[in-house]
PDB file of N, CA, C and O in Angstrom:
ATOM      1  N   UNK A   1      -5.131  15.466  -8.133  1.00  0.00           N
ATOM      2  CA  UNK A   1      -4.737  15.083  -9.466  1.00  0.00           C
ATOM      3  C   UNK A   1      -5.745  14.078 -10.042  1.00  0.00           C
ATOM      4  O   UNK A   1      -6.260  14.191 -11.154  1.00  0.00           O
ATOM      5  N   UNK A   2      -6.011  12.908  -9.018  1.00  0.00           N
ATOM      6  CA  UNK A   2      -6.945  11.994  -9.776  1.00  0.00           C
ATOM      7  C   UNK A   2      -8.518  12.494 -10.011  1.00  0.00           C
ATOM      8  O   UNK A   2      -9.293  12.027 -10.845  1.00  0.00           O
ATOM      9  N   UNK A   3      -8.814  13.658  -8.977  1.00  0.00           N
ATOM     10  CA  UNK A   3     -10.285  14.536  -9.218  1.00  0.00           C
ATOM     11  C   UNK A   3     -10.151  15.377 -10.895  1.00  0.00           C
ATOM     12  O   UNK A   3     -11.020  15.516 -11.756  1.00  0.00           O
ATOM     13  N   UNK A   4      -8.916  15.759 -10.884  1.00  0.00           N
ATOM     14  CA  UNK A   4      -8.763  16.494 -12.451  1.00  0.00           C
ATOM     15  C   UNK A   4      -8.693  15.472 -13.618  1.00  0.00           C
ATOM     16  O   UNK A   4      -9.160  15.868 -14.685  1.00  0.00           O
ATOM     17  N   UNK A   5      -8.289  14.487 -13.584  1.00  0.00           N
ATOM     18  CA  UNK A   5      -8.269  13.406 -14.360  1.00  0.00           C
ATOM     19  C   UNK A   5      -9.749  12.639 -14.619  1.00  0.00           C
ATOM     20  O   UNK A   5     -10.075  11.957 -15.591  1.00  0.00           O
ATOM     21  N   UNK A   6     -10.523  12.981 -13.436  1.00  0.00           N
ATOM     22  CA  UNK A   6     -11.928  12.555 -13.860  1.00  0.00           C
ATOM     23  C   UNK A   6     -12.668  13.560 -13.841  1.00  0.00           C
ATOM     24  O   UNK A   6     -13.770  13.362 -13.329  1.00  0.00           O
ATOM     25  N   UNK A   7     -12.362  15.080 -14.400  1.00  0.00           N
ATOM     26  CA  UNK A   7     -13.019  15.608 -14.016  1.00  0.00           C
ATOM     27  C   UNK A   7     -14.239  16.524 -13.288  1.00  0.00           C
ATOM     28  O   UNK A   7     -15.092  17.252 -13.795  1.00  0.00           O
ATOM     29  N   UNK A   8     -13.883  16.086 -11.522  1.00  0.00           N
ATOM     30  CA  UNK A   8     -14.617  16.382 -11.206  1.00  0.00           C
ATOM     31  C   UNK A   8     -14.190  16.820  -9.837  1.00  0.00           C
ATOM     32  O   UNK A   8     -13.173  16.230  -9.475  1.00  0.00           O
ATOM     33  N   UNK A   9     -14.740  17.818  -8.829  1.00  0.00           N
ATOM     34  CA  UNK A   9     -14.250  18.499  -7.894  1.00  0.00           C
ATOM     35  C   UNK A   9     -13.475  17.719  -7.110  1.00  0.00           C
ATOM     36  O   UNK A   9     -13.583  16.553  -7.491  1.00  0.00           O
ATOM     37  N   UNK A  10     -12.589  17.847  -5.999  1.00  0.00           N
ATOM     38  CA  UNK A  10     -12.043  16.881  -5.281  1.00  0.00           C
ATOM     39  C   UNK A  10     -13.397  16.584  -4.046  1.00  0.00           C
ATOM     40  O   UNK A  10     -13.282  15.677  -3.222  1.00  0.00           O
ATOM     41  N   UNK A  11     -14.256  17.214  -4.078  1.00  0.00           N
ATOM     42  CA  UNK A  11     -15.125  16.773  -2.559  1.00  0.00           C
ATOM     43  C   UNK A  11     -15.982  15.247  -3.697  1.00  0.00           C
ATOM     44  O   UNK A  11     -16.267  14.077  -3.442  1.00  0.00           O
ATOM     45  N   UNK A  12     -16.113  16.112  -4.918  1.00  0.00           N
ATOM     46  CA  UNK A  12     -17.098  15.042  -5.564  1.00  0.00           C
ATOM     47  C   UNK A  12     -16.456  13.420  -5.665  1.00  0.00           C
ATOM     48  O   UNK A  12     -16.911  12.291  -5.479  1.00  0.00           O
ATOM     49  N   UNK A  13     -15.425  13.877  -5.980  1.00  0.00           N
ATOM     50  CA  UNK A  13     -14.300  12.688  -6.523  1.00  0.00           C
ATOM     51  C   UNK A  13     -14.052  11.842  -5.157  1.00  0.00           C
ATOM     52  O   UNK A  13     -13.886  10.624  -5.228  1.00  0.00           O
ATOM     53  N   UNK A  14     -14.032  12.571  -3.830  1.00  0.00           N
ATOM     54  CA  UNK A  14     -14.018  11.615  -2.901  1.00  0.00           C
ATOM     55  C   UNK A  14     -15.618  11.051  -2.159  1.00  0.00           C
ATOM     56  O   UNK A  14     -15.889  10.557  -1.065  1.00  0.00           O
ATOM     57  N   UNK A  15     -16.208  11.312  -3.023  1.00  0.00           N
ATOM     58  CA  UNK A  15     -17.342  10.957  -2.145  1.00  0.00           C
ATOM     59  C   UNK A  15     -18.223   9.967  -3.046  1.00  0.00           C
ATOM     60  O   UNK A  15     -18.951   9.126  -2.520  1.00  0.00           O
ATOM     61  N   UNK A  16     -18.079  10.165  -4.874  1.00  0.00           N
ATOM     62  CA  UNK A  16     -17.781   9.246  -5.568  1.00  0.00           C
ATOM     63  C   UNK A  16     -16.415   7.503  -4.592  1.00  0.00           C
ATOM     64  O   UNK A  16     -16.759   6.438  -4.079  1.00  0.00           O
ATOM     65  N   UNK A  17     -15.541   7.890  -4.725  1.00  0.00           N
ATOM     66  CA  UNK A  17     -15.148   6.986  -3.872  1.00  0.00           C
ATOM     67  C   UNK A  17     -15.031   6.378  -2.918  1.00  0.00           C
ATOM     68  O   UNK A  17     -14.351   5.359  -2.800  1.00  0.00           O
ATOM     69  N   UNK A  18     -15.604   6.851  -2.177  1.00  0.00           N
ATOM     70  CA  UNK A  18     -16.411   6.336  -0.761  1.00  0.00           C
ATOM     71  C   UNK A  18     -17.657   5.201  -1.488  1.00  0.00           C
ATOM     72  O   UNK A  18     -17.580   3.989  -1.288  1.00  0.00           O
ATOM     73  N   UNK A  19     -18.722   5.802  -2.298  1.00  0.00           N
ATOM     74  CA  UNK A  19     -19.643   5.241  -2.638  1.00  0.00           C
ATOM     75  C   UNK A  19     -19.263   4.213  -3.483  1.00  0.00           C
ATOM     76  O   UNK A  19     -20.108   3.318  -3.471  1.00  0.00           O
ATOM     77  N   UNK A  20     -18.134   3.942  -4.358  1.00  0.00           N
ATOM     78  CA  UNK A  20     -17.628   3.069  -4.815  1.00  0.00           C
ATOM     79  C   UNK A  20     -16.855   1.974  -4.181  1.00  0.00           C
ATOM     80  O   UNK A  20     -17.110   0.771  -4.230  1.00  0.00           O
ATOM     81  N   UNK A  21     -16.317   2.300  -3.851  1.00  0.00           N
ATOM     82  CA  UNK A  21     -15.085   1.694  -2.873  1.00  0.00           C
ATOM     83  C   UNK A  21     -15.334   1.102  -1.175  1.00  0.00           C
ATOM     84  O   UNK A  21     -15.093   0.138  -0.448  1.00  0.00           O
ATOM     85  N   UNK A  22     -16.089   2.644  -1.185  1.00  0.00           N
ATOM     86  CA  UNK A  22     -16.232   2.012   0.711  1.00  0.00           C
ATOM     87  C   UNK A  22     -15.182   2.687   1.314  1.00  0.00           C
ATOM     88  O   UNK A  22     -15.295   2.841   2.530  1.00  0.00           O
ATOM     89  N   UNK A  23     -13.981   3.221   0.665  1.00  0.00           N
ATOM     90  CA  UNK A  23     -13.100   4.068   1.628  1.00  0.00           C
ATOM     91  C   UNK A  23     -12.595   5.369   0.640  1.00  0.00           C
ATOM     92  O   UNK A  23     -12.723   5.609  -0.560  1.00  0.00           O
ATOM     93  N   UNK A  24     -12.079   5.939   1.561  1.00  0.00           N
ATOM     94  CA  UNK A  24     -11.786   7.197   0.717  1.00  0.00           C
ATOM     95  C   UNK A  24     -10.152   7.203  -0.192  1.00  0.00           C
ATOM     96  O   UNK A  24      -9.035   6.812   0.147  1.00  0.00           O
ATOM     97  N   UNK A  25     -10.571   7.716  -1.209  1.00  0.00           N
ATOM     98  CA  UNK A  25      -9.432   7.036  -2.162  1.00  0.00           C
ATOM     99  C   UNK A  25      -7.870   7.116  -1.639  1.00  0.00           C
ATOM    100  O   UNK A  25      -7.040   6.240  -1.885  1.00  0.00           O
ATOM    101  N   UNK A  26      -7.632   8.202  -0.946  1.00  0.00           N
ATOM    102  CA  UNK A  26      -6.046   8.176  -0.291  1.00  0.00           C
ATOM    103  C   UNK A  26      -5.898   6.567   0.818  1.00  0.00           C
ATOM    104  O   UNK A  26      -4.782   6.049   0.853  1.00  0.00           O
ATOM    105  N   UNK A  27      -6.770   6.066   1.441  1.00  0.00           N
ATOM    106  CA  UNK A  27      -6.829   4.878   1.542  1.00  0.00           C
ATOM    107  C   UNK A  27      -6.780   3.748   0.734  1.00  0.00           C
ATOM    108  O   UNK A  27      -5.972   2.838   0.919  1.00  0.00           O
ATOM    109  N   UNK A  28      -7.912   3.772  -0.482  1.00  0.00           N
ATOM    110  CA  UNK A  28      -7.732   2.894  -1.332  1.00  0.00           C
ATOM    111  C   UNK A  28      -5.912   3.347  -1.811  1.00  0.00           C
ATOM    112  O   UNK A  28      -5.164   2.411  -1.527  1.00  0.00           O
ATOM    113  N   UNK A  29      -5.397   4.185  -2.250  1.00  0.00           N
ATOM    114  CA  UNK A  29      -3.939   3.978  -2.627  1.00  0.00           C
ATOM    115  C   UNK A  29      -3.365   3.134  -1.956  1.00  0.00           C
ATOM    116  O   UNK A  29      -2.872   2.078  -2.353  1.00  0.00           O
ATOM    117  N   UNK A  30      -3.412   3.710  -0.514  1.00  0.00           N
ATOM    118  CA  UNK A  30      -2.441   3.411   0.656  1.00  0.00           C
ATOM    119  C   UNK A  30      -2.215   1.647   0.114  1.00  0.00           C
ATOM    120  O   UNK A  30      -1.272   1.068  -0.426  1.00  0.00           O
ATOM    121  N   UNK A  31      -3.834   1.116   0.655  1.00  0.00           N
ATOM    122  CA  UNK A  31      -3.876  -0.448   0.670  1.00  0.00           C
ATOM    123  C   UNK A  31      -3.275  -0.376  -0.519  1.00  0.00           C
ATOM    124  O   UNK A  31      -2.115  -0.631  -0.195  1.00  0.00           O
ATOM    125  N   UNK A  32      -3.260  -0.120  -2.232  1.00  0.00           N
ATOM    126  CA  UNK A  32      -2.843  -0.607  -2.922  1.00  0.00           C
ATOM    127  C   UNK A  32      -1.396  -1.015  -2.986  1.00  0.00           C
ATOM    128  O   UNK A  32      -0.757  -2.015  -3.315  1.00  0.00           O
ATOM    129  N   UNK A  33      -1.137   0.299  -2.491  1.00  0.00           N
ATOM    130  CA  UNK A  33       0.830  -0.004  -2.014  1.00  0.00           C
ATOM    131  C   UNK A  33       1.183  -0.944  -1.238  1.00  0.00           C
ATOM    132  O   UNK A  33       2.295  -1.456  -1.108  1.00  0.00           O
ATOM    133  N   UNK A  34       0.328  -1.143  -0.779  1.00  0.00           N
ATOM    134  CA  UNK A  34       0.677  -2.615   0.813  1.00  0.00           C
ATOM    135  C   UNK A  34       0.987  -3.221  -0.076  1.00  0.00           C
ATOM    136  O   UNK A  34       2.164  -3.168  -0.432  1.00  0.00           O
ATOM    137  N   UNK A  35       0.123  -3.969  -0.725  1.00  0.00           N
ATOM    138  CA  UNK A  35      -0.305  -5.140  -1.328  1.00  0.00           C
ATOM    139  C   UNK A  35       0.593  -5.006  -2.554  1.00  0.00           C
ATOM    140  O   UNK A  35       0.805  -6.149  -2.959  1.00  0.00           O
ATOM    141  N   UNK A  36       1.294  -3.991  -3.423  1.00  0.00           N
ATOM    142  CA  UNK A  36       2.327  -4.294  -4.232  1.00  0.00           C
ATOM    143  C   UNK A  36       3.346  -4.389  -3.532  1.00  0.00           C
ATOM    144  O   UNK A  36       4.190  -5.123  -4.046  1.00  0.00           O
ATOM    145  N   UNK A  37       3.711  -3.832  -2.293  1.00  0.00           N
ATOM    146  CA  UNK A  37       4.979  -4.019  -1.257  1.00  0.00           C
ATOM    147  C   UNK A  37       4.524  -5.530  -1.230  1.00  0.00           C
ATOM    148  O   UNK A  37       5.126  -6.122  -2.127  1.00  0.00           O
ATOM    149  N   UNK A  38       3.955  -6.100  -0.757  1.00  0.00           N
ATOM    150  CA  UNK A  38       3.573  -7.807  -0.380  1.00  0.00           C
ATOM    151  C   UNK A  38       4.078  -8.319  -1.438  1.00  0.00           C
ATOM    152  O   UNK A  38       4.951  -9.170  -1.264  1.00  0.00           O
ATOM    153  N   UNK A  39       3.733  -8.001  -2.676  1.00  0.00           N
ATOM    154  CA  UNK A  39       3.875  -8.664  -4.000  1.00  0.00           C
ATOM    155  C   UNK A  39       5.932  -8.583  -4.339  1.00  0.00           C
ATOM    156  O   UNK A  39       6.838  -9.405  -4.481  1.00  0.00           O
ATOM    157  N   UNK A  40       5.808  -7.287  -4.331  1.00  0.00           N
ATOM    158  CA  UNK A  40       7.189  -7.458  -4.092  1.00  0.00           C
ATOM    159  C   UNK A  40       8.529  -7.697  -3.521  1.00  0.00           C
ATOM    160  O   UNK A  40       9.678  -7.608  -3.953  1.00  0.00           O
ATOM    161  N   UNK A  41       7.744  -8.181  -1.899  1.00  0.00           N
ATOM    162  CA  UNK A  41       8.686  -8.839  -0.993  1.00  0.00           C
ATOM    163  C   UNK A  41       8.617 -10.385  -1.138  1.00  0.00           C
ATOM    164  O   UNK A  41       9.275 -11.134  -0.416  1.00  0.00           O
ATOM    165  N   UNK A  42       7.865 -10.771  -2.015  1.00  0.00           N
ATOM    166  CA  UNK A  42       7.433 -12.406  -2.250  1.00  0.00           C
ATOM    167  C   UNK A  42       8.558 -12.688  -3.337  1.00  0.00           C
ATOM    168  O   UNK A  42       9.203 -13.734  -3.411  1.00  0.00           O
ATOM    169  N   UNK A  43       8.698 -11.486  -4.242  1.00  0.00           N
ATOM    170  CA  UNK A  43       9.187 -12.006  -6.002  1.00  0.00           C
ATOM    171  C   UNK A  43      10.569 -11.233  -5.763  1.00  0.00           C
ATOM    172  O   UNK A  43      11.267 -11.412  -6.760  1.00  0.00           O
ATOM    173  N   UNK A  44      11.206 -10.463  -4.842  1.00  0.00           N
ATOM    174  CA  UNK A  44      12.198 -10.159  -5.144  1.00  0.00           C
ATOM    175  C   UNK A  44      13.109 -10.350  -3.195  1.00  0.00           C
ATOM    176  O   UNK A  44      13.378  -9.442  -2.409  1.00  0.00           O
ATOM    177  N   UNK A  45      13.346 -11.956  -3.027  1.00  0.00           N
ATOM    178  CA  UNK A  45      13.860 -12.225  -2.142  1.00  0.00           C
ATOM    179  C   UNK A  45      15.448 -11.343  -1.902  1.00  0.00           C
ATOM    180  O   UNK A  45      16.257 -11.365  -0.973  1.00  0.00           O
ATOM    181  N   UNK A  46      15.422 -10.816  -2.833  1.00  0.00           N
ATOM    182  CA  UNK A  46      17.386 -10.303  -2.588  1.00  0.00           C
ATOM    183  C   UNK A  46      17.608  -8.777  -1.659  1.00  0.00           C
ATOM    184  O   UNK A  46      18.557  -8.396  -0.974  1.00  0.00           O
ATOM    185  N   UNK A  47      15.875  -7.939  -2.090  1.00  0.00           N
ATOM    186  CA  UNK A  47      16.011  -6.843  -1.797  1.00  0.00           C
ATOM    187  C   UNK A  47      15.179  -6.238  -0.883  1.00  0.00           C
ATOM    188  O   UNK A  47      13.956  -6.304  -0.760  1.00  0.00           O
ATOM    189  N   UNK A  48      16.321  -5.421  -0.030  1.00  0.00           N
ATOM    190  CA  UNK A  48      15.966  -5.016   1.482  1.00  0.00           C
ATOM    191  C   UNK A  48      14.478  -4.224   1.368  1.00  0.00           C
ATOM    192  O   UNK A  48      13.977  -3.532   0.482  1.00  0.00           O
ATOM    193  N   UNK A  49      14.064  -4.622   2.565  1.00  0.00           N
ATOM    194  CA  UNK A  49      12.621  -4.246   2.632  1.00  0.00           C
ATOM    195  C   UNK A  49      12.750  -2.422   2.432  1.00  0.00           C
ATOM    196  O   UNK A  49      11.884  -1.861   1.760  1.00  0.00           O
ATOM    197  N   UNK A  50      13.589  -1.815   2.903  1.00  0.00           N
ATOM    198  CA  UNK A  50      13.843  -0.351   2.875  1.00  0.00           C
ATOM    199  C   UNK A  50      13.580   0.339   1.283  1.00  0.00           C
ATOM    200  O   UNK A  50      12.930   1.307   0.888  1.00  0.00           O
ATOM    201  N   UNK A  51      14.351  -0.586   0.680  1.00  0.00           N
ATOM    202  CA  UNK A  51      13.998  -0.284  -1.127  1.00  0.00           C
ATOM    203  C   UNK A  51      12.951  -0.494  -1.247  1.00  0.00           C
ATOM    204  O   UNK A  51      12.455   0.496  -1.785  1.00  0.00           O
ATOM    205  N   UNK A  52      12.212  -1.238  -1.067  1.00  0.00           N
ATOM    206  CA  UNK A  52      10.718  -1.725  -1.503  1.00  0.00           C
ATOM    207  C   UNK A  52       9.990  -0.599  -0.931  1.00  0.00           C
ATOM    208  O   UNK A  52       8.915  -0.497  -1.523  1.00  0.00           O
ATOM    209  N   UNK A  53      10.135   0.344   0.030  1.00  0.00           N
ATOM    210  CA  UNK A  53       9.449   0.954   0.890  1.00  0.00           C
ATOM    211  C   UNK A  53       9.360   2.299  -0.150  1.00  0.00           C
ATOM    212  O   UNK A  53       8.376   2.896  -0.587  1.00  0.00           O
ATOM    213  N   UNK A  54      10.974   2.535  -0.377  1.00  0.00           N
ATOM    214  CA  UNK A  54      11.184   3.299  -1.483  1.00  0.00           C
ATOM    215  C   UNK A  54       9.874   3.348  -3.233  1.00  0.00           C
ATOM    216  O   UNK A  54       9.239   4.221  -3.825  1.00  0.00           O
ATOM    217  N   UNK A  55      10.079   1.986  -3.370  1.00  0.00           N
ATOM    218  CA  UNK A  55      10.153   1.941  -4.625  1.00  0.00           C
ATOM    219  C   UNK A  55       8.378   1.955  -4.943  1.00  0.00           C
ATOM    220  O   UNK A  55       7.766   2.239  -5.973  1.00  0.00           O
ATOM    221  N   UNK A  56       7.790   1.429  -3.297  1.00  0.00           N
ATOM    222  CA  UNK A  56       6.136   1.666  -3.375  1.00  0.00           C
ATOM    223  C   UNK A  56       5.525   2.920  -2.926  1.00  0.00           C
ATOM    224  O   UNK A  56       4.304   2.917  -2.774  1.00  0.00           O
ATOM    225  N   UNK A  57       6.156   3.942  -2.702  1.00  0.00           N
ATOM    226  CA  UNK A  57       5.903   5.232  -2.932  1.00  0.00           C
ATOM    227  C   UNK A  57       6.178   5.671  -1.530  1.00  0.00           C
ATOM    228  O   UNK A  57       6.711   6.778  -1.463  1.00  0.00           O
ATOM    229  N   UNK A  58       5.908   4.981  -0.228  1.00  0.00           N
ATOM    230  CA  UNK A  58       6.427   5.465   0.953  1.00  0.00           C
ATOM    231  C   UNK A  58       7.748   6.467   1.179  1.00  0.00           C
ATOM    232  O   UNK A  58       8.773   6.156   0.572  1.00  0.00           O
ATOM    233  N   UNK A  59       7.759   7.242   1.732  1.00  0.00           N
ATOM    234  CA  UNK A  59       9.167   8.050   2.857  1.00  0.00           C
ATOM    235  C   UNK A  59       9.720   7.770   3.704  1.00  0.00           C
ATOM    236  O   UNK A  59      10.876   8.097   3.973  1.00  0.00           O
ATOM    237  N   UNK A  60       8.809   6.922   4.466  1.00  0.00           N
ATOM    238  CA  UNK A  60       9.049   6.658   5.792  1.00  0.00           C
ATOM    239  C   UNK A  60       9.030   5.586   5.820  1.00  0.00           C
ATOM    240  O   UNK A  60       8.202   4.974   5.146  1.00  0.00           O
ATOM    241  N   UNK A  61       9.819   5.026   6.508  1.00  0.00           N
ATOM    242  CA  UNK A  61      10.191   3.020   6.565  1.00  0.00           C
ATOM    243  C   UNK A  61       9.394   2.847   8.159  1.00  0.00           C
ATOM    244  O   UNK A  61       8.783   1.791   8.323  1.00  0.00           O
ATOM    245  N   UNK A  62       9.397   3.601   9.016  1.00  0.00           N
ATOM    246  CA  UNK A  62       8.605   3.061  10.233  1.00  0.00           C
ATOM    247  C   UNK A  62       7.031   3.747   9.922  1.00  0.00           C
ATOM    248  O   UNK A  62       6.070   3.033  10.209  1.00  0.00           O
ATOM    249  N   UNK A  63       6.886   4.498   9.603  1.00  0.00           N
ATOM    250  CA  UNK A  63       5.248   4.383   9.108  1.00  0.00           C
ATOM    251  C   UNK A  63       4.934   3.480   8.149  1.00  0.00           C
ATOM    252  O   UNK A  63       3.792   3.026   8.215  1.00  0.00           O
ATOM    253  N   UNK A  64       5.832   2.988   7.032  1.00  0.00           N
ATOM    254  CA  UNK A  64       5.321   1.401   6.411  1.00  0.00           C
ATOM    255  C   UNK A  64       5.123   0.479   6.983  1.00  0.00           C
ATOM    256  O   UNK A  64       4.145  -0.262   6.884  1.00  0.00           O
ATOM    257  N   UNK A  65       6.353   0.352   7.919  1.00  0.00           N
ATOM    258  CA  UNK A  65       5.976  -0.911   8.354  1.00  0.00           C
ATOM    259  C   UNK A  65       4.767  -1.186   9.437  1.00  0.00           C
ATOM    260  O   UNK A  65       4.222  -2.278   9.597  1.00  0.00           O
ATOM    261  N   UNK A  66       4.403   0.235  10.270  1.00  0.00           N
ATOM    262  CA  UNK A  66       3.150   0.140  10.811  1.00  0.00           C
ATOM    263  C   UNK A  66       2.352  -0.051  10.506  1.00  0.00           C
ATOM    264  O   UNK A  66       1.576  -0.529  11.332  1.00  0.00           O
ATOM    265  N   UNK A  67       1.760   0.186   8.824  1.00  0.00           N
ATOM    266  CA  UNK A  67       1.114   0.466   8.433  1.00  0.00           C
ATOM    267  C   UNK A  67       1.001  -1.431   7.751  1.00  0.00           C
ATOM    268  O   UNK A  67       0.098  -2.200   8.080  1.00  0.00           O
ATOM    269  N   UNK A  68       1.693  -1.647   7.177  1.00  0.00           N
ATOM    270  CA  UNK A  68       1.919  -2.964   6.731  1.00  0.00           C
ATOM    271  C   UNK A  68       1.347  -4.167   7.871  1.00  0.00           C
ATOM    272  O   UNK A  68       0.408  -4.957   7.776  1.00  0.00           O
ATOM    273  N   UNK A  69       2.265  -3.951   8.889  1.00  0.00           N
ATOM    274  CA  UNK A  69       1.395  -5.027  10.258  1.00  0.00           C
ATOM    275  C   UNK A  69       0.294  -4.819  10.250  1.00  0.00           C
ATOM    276  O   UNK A  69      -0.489  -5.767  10.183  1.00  0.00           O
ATOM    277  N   UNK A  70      -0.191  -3.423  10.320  1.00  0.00           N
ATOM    278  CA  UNK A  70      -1.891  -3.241  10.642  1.00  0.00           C
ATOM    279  C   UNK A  70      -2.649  -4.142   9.509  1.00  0.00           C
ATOM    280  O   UNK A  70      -3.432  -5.019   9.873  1.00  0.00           O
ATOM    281  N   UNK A  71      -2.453  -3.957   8.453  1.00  0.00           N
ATOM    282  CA  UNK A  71      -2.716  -4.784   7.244  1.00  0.00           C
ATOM    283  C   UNK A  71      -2.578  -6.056   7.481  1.00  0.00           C
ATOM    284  O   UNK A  71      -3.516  -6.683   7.973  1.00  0.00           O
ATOM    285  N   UNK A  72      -1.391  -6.662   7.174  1.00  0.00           N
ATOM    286  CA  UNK A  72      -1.202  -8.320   7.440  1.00  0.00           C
ATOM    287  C   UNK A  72      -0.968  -8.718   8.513  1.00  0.00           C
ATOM    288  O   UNK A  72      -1.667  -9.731   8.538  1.00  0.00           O
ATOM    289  N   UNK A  73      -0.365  -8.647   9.674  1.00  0.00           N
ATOM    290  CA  UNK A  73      -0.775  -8.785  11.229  1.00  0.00           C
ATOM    291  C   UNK A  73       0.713  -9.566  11.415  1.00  0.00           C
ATOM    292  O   UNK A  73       1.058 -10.585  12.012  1.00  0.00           O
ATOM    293  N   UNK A  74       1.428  -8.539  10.577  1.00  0.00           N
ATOM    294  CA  UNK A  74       3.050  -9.076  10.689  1.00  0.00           C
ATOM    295  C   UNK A  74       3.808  -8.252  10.122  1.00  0.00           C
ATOM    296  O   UNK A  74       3.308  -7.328   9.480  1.00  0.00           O
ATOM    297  N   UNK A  75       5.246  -8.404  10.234  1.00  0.00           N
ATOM    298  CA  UNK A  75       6.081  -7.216   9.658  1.00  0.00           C
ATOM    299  C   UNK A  75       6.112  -7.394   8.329  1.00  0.00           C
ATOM    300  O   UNK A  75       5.423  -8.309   7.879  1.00  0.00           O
ATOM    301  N   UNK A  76       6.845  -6.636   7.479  1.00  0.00           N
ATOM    302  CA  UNK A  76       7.394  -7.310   6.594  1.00  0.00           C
ATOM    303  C   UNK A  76       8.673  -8.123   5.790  1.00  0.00           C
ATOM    304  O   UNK A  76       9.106  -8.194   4.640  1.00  0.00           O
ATOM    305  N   UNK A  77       9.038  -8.759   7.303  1.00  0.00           N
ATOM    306  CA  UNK A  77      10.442  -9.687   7.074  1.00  0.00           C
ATOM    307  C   UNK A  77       9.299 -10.626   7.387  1.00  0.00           C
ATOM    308  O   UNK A  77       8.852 -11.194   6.390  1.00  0.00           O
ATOM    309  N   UNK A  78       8.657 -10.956   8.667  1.00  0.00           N
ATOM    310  CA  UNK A  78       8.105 -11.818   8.829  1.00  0.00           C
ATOM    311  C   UNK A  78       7.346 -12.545   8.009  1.00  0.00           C
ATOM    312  O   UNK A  78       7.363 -13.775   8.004  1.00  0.00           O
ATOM    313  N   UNK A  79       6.324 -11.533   6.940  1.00  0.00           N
ATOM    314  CA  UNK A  79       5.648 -11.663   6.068  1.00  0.00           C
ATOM    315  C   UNK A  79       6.319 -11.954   4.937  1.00  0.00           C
ATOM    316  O   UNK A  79       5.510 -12.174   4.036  1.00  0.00           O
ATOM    317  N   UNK A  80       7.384 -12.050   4.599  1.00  0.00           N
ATOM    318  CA  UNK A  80       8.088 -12.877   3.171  1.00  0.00           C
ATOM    319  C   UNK A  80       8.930 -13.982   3.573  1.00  0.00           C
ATOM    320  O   UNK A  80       9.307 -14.767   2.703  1.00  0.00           O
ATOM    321  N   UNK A  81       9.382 -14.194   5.155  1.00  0.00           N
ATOM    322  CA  UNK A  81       9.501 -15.919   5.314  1.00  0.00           C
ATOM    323  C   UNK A  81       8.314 -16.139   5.633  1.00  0.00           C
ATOM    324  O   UNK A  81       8.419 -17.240   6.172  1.00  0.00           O
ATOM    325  N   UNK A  82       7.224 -15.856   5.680  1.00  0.00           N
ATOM    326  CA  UNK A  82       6.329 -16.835   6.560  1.00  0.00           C
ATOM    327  C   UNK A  82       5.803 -17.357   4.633  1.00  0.00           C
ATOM    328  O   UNK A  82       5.818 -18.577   4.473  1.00  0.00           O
ATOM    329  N   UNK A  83       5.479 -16.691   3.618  1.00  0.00           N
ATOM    330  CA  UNK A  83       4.809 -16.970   2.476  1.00  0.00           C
ATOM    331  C   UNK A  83       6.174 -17.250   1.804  1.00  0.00           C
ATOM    332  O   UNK A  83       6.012 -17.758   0.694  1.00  0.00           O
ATOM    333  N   UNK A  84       7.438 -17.077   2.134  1.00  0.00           N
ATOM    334  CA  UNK A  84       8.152 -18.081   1.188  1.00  0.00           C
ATOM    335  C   UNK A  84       8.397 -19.491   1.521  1.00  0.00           C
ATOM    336  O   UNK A  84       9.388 -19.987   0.985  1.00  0.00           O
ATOM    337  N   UNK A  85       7.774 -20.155   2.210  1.00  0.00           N
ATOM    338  CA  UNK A  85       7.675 -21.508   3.234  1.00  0.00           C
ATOM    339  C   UNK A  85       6.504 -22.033   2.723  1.00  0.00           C
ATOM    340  O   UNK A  85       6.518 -23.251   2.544  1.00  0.00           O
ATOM    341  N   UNK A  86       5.807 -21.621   2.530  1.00  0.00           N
ATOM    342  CA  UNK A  86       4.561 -22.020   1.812  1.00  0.00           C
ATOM    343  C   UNK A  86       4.703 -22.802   0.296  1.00  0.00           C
ATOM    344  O   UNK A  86       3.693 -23.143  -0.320  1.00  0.00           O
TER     345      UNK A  86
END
């Protein structure tokens, strides 16, 4: 979808993003979702990490959260007391 939106093949469009980016764009998403999951386990203390998992495009709540530790080098309960203490 995002190769048709810039019109241009999907091999081109990922290799454009490699050369831009440094990773290949289904990665660049991925991280982007971390990092709005982060954002939104900071600003919305009331709601279960499972919704958030939901609401940042994930399916799967144990591949987020793997995926999340690998990223911040913590879960993400851990990771919204440890930065709401701060």
């Amino acid at each position: 979808m995002l190769a048709a939106h810039f019109l241009q093949s999907i091999s081109a469009f990922k290799q454009h993003c490699r050369e831009e980016l440094g990773i290949p764009p289904a990665e660049f998403v991925r991280l982007q979702c971390l990092e709005w999951a982060a954002e939104l386990l900071l600003h919305n203390p009331g709601t279960m990490v499972e919704e958030i998992v939901w609401q940042v495009g994930y399916r799967d709540v144990d591949n987020f959260r793997e995926h999340f530790k690998a990223h911040f080098k913590q879960t993400p309960t851990a990771w919204r007391q440890n930065c709401s203490r701060e």
